[in-house]
N, C-alpha and C positions, 0 to 999 in steps of 0.2 A: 847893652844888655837887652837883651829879645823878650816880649810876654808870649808868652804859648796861652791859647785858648782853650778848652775841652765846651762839646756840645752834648749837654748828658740830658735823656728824657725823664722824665718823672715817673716813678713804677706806681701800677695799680694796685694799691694793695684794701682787700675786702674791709669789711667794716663789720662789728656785731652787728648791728640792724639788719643789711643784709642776710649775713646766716642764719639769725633767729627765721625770717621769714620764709627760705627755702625749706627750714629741716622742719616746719609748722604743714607745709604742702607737703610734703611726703608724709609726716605721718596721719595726716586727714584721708591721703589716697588706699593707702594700707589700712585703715579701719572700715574703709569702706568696701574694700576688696575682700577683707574677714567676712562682714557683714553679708554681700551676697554670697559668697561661696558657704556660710551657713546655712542661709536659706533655700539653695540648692540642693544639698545634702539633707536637708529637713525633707522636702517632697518628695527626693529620691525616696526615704524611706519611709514616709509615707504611705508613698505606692505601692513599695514592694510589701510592707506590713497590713495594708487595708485586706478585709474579708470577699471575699464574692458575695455580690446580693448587699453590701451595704448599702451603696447608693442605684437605688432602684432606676435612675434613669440611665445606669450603665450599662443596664443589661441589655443584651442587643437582640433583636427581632427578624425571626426567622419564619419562612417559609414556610409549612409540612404539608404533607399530604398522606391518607392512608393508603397501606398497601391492600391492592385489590387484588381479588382472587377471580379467575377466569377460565373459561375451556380453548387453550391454545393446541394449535395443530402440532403436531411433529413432521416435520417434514425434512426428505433426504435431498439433494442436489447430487444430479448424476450429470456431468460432460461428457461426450464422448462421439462415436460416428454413426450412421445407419448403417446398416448393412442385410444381409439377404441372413435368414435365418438358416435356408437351406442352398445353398448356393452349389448349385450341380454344372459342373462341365460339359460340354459336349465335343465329342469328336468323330473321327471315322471309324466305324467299326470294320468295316468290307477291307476287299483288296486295297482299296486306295484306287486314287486317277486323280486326272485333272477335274476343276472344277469347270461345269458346265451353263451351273444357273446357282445365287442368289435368292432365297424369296420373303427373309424377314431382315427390319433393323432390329437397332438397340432401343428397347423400350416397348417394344411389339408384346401385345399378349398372344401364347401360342395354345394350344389346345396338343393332348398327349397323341401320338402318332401324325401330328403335322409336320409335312416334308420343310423341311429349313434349304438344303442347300441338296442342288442333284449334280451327279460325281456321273462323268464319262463310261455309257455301257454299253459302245458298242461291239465289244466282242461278248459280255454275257447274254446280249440277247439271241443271239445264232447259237450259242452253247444249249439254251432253253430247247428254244427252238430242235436243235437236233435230238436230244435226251428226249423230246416228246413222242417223238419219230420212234425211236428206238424203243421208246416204253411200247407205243401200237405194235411195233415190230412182235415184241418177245409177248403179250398178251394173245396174237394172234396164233402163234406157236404154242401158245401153252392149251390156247383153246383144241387145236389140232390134234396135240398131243394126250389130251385130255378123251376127246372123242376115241381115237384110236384103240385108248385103253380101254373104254367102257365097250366096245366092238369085240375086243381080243376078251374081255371076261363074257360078254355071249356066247362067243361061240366056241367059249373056251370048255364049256359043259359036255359039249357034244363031241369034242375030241378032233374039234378042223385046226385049232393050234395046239402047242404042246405048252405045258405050264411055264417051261423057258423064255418063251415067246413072248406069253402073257406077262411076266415079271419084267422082260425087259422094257415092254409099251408102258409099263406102269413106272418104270424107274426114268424113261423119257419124258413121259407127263410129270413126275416131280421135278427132274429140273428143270422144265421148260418154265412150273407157275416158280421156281428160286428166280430164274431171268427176269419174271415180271416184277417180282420184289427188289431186286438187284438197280435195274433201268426206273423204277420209280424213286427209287430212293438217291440215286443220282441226279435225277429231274430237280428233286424237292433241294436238295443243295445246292444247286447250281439258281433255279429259283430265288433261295434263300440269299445266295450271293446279288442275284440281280437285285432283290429286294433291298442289301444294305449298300446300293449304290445312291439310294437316295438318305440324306442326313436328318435323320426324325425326331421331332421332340420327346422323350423320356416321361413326360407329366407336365401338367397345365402347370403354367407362371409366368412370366416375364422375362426377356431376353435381356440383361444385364449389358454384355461387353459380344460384339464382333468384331472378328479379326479375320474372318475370310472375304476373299475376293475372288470374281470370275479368273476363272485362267490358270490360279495356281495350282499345285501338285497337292494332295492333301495325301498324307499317307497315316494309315491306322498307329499308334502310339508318339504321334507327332503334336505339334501345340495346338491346344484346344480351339475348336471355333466358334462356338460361341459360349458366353455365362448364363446359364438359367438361373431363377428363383425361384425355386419349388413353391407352387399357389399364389405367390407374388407376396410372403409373408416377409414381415422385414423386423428387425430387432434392434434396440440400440446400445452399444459395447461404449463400455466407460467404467471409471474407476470409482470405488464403493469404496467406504469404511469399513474397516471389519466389522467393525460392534454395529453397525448398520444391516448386514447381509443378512441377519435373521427374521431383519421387520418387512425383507422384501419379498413378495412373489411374481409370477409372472403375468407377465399384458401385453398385446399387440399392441403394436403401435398405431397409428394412424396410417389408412394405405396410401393418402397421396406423398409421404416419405417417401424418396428414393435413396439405394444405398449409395455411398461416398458422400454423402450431405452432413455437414458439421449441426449436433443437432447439442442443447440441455433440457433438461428434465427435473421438474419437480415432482416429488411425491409425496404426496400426503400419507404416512402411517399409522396415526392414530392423533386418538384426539385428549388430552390429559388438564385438570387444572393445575393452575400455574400463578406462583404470584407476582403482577406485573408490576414495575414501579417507573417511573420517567426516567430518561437516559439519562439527564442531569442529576440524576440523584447517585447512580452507580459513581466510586473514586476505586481508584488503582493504586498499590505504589508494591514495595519489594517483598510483601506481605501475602497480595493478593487482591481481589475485589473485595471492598466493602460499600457498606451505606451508613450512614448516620442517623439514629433515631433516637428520640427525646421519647424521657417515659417519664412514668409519671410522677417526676419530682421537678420536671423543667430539667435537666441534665442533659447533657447529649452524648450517647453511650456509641460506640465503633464497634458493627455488627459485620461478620464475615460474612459473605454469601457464595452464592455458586449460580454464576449465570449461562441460562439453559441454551438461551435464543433472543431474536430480537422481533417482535411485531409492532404494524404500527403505530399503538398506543402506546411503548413505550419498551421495557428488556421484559426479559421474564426468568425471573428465580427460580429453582429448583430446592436450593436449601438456604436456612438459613436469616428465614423471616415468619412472621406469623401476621396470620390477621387483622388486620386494624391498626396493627402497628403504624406510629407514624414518624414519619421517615422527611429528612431535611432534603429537599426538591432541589436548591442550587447554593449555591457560595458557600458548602461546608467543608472545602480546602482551607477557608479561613477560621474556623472553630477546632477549640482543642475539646479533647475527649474529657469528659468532667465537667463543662464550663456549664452554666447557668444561662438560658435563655428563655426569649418569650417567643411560643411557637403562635403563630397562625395559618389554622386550615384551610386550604386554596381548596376549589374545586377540583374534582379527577379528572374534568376533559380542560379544564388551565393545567396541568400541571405537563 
């Protein structure tokens, strides 16, 4: 007969003493978790119940400064270009020809009848030339003819010509002085042609742009050859405001401008008061501009304004501030509107 053995461990099993002492730790930890989570919800409301201005060291200390009232300028901003006020072309007015001579650049001051450029004349001056000939020609004829007449009314009294005779010497002496009118008046055109062989200035100014050279063909309704500027005035073209154009009149500019120079412009239009306050004091948001200013109960009230311009003391109001008023200079992003503070007045050239 066989023993069989069994190897059995001994089970753990808890004890009251034990259990008393764990369920004694939790409920010490849970009274004391009560404990602060009350006292946390006590200061929450607290805070949220306490007054403004209870406790006087809460109140927080702020900057101001008065608004100043000033005589600021108006002033317009014009960009834009030089250019010639009166900007006159030049070209060929004659026959046309080749060009022969050159005698100003660009930038030259010309005087009115100064020759610019001379244009090929050698066939108008033989034209001259003979049309002068031909004037002496028919002037001498008409003197002739002229004599003959006052001879035929002499002796036309006494019966040595017949009245025929005499009217016809007298209708000879008219047309002879027509020829002399006829060949003058050819002279003076052909003259006139010689004359615009040469290319003249129009009126005193400034040669702006050349574009001719020896050599070429110029012919009358062809591209100009040079730009004048009538007196050498010059003007500057740029874009304006509307609501601006009534405050502006007109001025010459300065003469050492030239045109095609990239030029700006300030104007002073007048001169207005204005109330100026520190750029730090101006706030923005979806409202508009405003500022902040404490009146007189210590509150700090959210005032709209309307800003006009900027100078370098600081912006300048148009609406929307008064006098003396005093206005929170920096950090009133961080103040609500209502809130109780303690202002102090900073000088106006600190602010």
């Amino acid at each position: 007969m066989s023993t069989i053995l069994f190897d059995q461990q001994p089970e753990t099993i808890a004890t009251p003493k034990v259990l008393n002492k764990r369920l004694l730790v939790w409920l010490v930890a849970g009274a004391l978790i009560l404990v602060v989570a009350g006292l946390v919800a006590w200061r929450i409301t607290h805070a949220l119940t306490a007054k403004p201005g209870a406790n006087p060291s809460a109140i927080p200390t702020v900057s101001v400064a008065e608004v100043r009232v000033s005589a600021v300028p108006t002033t317009i901003s014009i960009i834009g270009t030089i250019a010639a006020r009166y900007d006159m072309p030049i070209g060929v007015e004659g026959d046309g020809g080749r060009v022969t001579a050159v005698y100003v650049e660009a930038g030259d001051h010309v005087k009115r009848g100064q020759v610019l450029v001379h244009l090929n004349n050698s066939v108008l001056e033989p034209q001259v030339t003979n049309l002068e000939a031909a004037l002496d020609q028919a002037r001498a004829e008409a003197e002739l003819a002229e004599a003959e007449f006052q001879r035929a009314r002499a002796v036309g009294a006494s019966g040595a010509l017949s009245a025929e005779e005499t009217q016809k010497r007298k209708s000879s002496a008219v047309t002879a002085a027509a020829h002399v009118k006829v060949a003058a008046a050819q002279l003076e055109e052909a003259k006139a042609r010689l004359a615009r062989a040469d290319v003249r200035a129009p009126a005193d100014g400034i040669i702006l742009t050349r574009t001719v050279e020896v050599g070429q063909t110029s012919m009358p309704g062809g591209e100009a050859l040079f730009r004048l500027s009538k007196d050498g005035e010059t003007e500057l073209r740029g874009q304006v405001a509307e609501q601006d154009l009534p405050l502006l009149k007109v001025v010459t500019p300065d003469t050492n401008l030239r045109p095609g120079a990239f030029a700006r412009a300030e104007v002073t239009v007048s001169n207005a008061e204005r109330s100026v306050v520190p750029q730090t004091a101006v706030l923005n948001d979806e409202k508009g501009s405003y500022v902040l200013v404490v009146n007189a109960q210590g509150k700090v009230e959210r005032r709209s304004i309307r800003v006009s311009g900027m100078v370098p003391s600081g912006v300048t109001i148009s609406e929307g501030l008064n006098p003396k008023d005093q206005i929170v200079t920096t950090a009133g992003a961080f103040l609500q509107e209502g809130e109780t503070v303690k202002p102090v007045l900073i000088a106006a050239d600190k602010s």
